[in-house]
C-alpha positions as a LaTeX table, in Angstrom:
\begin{tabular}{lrrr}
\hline
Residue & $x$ (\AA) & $y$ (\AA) & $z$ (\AA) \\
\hline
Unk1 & 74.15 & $-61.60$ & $-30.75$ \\
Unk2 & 73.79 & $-64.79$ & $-29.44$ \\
Unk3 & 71.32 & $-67.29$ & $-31.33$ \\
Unk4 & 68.95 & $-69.56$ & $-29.69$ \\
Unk5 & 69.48 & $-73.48$ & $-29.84$ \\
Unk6 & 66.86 & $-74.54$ & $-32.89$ \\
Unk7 & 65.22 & $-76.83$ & $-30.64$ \\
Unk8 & 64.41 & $-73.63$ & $-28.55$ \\
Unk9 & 63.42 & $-71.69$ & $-31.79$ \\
Unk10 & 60.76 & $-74.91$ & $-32.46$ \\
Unk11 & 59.62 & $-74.90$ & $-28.53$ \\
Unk12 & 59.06 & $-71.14$ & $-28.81$ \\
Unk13 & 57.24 & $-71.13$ & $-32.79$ \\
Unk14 & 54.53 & $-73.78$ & $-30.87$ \\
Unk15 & 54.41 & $-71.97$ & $-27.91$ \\
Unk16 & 53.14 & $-68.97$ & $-29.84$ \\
Unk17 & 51.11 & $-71.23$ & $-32.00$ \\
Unk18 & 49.44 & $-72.28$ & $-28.44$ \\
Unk19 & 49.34 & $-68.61$ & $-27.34$ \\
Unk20 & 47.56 & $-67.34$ & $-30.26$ \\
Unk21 & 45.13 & $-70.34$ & $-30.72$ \\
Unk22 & 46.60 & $-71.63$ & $-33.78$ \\
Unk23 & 46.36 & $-74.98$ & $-31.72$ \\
Unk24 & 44.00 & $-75.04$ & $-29.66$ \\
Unk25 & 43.76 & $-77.12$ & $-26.85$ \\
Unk26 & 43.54 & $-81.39$ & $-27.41$ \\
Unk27 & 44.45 & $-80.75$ & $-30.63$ \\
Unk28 & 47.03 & $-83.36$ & $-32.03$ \\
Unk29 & 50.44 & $-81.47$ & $-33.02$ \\
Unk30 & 51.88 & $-82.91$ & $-36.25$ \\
Unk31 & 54.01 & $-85.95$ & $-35.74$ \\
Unk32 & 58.27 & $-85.46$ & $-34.90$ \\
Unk33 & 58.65 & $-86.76$ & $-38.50$ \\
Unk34 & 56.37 & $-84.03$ & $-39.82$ \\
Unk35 & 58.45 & $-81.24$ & $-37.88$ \\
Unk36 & 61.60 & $-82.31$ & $-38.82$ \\
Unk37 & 60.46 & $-82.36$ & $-42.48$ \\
Unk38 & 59.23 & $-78.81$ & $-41.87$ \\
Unk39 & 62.56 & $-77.37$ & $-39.87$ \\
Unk40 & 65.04 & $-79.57$ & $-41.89$ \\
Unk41 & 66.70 & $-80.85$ & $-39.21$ \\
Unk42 & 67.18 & $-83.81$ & $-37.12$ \\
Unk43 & 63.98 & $-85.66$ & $-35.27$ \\
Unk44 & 66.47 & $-86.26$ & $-31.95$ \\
Unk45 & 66.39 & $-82.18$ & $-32.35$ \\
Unk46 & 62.73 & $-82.42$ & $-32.54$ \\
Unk47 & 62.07 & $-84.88$ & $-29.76$ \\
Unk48 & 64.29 & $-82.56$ & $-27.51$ \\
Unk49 & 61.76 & $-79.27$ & $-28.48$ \\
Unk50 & 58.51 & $-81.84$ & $-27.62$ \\
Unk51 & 60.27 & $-83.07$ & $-24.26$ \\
Unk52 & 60.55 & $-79.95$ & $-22.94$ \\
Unk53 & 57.48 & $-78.51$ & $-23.59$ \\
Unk54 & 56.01 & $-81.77$ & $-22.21$ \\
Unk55 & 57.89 & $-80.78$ & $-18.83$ \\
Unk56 & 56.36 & $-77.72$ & $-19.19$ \\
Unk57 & 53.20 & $-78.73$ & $-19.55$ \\
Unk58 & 52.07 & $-77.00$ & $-22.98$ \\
Unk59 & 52.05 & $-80.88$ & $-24.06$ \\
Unk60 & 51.06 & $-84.23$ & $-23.62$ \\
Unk61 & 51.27 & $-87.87$ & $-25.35$ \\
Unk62 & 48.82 & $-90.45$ & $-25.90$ \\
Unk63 & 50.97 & $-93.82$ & $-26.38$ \\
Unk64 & 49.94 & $-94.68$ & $-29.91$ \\
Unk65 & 48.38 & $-91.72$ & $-31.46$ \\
Unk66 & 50.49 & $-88.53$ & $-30.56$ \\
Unk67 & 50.85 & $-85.95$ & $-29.17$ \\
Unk68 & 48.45 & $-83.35$ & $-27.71$ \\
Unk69 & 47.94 & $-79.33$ & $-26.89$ \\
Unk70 & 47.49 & $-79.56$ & $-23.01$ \\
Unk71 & 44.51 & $-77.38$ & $-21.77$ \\
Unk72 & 46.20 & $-74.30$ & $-19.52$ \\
Unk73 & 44.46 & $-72.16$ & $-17.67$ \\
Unk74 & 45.53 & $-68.16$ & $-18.05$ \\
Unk75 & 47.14 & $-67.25$ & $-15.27$ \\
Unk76 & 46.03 & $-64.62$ & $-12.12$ \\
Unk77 & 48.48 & $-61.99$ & $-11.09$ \\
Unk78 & 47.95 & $-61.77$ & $-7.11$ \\
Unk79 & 50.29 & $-59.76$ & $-4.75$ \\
Unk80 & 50.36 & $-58.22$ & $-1.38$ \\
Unk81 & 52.31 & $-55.10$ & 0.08 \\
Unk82 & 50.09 & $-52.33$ & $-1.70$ \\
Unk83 & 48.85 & $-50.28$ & 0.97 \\
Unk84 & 44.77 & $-49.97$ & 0.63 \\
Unk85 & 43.87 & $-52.12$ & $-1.89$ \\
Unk86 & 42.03 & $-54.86$ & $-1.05$ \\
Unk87 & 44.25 & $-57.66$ & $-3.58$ \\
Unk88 & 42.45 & $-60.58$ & $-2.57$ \\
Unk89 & 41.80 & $-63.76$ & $-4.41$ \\
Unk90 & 38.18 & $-62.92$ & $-4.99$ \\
Unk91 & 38.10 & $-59.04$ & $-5.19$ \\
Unk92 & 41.62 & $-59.71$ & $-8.01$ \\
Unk93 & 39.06 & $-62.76$ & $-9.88$ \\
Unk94 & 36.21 & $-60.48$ & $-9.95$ \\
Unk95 & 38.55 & $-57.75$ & $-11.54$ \\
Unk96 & 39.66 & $-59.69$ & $-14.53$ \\
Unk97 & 36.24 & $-61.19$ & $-15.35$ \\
Unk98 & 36.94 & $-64.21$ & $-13.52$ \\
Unk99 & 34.00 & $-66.78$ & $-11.85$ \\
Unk100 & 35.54 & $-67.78$ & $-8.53$ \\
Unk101 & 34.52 & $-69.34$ & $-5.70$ \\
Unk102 & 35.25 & $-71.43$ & $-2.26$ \\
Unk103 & 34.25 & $-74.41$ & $-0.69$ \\
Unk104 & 34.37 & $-74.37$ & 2.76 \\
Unk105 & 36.47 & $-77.35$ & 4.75 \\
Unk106 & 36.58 & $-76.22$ & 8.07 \\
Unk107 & 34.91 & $-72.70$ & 9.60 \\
Unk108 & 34.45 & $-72.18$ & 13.84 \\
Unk109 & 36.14 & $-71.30$ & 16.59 \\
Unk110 & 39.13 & $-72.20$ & 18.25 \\
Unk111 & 41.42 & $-71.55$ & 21.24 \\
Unk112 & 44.38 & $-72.89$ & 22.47 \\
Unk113 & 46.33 & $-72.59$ & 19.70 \\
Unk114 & 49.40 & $-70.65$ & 21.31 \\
Unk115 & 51.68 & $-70.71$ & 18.01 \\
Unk116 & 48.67 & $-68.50$ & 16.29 \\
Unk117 & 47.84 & $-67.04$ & 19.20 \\
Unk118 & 51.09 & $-65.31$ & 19.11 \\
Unk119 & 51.24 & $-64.37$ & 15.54 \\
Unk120 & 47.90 & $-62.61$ & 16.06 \\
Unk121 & 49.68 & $-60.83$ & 19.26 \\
Unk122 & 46.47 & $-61.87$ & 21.47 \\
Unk123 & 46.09 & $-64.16$ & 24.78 \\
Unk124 & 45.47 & $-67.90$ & 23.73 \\
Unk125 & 42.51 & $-67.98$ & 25.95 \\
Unk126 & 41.06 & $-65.86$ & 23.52 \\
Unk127 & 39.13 & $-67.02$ & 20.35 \\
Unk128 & 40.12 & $-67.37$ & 17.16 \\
Unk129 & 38.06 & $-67.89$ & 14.06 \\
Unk130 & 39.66 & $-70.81$ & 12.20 \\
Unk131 & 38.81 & $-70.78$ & 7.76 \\
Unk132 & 39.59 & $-73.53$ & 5.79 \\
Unk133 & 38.76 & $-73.61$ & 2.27 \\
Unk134 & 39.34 & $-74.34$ & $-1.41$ \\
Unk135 & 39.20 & $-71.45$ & $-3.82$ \\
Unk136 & 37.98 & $-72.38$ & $-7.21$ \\
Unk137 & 38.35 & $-70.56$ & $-10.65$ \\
Unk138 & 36.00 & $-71.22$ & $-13.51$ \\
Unk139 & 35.41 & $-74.49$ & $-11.21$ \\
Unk140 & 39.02 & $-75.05$ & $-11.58$ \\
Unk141 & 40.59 & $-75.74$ & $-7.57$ \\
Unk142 & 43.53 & $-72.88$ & $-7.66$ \\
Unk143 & 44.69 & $-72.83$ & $-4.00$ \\
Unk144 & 43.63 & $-74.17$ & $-0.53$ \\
Unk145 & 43.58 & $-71.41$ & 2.03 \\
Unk146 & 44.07 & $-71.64$ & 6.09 \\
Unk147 & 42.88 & $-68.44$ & 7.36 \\
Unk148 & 43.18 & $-67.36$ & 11.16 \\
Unk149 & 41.45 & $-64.03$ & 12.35 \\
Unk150 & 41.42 & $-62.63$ & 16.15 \\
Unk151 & 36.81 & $-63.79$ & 16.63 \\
Unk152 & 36.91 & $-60.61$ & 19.59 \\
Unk153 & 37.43 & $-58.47$ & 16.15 \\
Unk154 & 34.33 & $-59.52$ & 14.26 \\
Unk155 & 30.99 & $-60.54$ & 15.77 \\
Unk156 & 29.49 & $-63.14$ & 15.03 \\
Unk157 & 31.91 & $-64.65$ & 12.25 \\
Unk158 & 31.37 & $-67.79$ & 12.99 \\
Unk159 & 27.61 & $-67.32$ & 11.66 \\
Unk160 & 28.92 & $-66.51$ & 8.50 \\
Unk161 & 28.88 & $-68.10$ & 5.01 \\
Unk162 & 32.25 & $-67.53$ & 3.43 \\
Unk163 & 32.24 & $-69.98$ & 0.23 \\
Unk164 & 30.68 & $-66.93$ & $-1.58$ \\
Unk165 & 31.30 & $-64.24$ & 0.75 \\
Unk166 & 34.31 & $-62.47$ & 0.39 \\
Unk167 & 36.42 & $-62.70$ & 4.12 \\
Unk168 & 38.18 & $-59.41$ & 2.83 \\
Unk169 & 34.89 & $-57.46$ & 2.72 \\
Unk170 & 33.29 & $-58.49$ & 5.64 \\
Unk171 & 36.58 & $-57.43$ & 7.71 \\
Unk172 & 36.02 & $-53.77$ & 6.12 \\
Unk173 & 32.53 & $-53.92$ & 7.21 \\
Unk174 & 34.29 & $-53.76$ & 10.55 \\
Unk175 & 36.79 & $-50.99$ & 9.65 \\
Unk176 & 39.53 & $-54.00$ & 10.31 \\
Unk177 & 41.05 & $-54.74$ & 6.86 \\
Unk178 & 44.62 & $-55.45$ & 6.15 \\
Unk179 & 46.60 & $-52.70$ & 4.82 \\
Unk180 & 50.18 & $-53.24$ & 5.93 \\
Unk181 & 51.71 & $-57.10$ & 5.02 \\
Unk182 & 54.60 & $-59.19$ & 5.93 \\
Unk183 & 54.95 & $-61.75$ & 3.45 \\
Unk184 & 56.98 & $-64.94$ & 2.50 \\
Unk185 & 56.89 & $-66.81$ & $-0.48$ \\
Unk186 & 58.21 & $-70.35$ & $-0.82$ \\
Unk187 & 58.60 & $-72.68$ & $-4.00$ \\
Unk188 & 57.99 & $-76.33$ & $-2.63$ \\
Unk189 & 56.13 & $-79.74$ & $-3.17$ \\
Unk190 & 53.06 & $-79.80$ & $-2.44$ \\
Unk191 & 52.14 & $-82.07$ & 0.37 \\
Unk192 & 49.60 & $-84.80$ & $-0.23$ \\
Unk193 & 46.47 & $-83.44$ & 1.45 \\
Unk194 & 46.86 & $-80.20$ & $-0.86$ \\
Unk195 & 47.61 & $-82.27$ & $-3.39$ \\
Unk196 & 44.32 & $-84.01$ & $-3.73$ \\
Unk197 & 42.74 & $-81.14$ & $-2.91$ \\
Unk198 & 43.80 & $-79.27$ & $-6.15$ \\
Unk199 & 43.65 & $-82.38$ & $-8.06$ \\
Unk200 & 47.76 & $-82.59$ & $-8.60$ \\
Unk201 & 48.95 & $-85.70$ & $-9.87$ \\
Unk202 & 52.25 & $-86.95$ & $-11.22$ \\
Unk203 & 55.95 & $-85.28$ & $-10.84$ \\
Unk204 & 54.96 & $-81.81$ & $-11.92$ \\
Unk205 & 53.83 & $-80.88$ & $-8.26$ \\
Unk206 & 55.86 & $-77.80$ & $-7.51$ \\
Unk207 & 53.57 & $-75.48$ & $-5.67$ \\
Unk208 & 53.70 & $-71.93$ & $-4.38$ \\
Unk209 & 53.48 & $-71.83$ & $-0.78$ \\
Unk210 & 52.43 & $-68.06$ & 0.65 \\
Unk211 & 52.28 & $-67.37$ & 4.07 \\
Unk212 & 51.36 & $-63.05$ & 5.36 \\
Unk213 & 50.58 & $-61.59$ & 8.26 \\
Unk214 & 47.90 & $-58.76$ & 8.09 \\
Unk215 & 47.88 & $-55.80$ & 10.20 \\
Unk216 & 45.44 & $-52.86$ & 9.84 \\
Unk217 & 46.89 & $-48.92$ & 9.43 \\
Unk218 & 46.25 & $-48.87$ & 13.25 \\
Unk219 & 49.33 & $-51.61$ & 13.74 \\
Unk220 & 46.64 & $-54.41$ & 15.06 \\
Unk221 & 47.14 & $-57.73$ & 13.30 \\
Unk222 & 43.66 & $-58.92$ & 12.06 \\
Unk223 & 44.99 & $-61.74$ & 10.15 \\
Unk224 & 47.57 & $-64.97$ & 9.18 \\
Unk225 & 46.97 & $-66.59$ & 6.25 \\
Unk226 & 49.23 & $-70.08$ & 4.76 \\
Unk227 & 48.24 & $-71.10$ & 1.16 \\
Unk228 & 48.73 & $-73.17$ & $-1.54$ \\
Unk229 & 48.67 & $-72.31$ & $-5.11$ \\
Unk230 & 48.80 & $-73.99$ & $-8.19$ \\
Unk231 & 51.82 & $-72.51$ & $-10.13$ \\
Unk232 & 50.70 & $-72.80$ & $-13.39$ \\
Unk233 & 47.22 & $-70.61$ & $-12.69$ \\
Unk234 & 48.99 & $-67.98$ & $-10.16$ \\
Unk235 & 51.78 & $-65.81$ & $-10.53$ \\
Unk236 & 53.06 & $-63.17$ & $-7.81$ \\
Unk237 & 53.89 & $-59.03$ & $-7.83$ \\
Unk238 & 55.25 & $-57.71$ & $-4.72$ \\
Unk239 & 56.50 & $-54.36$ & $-3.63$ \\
Unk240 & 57.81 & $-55.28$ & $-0.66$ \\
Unk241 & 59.10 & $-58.73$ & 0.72 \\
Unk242 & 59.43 & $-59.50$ & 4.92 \\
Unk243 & 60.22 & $-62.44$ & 6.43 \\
Unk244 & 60.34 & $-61.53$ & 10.24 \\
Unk245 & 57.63 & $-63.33$ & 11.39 \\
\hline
\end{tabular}
């Protein structure tokens, strides 16, 4: 059996410690010295253990007094491809206990838009309701959301409030909701509009960037949705994976 590098045996002992609140969160860890005094071994071996965790964000340092337990939010498990299940961000919040809501940047009508007029297989002289918005959780920003829906669909969306509102539910009011998914998932950086709107600073700006297509059980797309998520509150579970579209 292979054995794990003892700096990896140190990163995973205050992982757990993190995991199981031994330290809690802005609590100072003890110093390199003090954890090479406690492992026997070499501080280089130590400062190799603190780096990575650093990079992984369970850390940070303060120049002069230490180093820190990083506050990290648990993470959401969100997928798509499950057939009749509504697995949307607030319907999959509101299932683990979790306060979440949106701020709305953009909401109206559009047309013109021949690219999405495509994807949603309809005429581009026809409208489509355009909804932009931030989703928070536990007033942390988690992802920013471009949502496109074919307006003939739903009356009156446009009237609508959606920062509370879930978009999901008011689609099934309509016997429209999404059932069937294509689906693409990309690891990238995150641009800088996203960026400030999920408040990501520095080099650790990897993002998940999720783009589906929506169609109901009838075979008529109802929606296209591009987001961005933060990668260290969301994680993904799909059945099925396309990339056709």
């Amino acid at each position: 059996m292979k054995v794990l590098p003892i700096y990896k045996q140190i990163e995973n002992e205050i992982i757990n410690n993190i995991d199981n609140n031994i330290y809690l969160a802005n609590q100072k860890l003890p110093s390199e010295r003090e954890l090479a005094e406690k492992y026997e071994i070499n501080r280089l071996t130590v400062a190799k253990a603190i780096n990575h965790l650093e990079e992984l964000g369970y850390v940070y340092r303060v120049r002069g007094k230490g180093t820190f337990v990083a506050h990290r939010t648990n993470k959401i498990t969100l997928g798509g491809g499950t057939r009749n299940v509504n697995a949307g961000f607030t319907a999959t919040t509101k299932n683990n206990g979790i306060l979440s809501y949106s701020r709305v940047i953009y909401s109206g009508l559009i047309t013109q838009y021949t690219t999405m007029a495509r994807r949603l297989r309809i005429s581009p002289d026809e409208p489509i309701f355009a909804l932009h918005r931030i989703r928070y959780m536990d007033d942390i920003p988690v992802l920013v959301e471009y949502t496109y829906i074919p307006a003939t669909y739903f009356p009156h969306v446009e009237e609508q409030d959606f920062s509370m509102l879930s978009l999901y539910d008011y689609m099934k009011k309509y016997n429209r909701i999404s059932t069937d998914f294509h689906q693409k998932l990309t690891i990238m950086k995150c641009p800088k509009k996203e960026a400030k709107y999920l408040n990501i600073v520095g080099k650790d700006d990897s993002i998940f960037y999720f783009e589906y297509l929506g169609r109901t059980n009838k075979g008529e797309v109802v929606e296209y949705t591009r987001a961005y998520y933060k990668s260290e509150v969301v994680q993904f579970r799909f059945n099925q994976y396309y990339a056709d579209f």
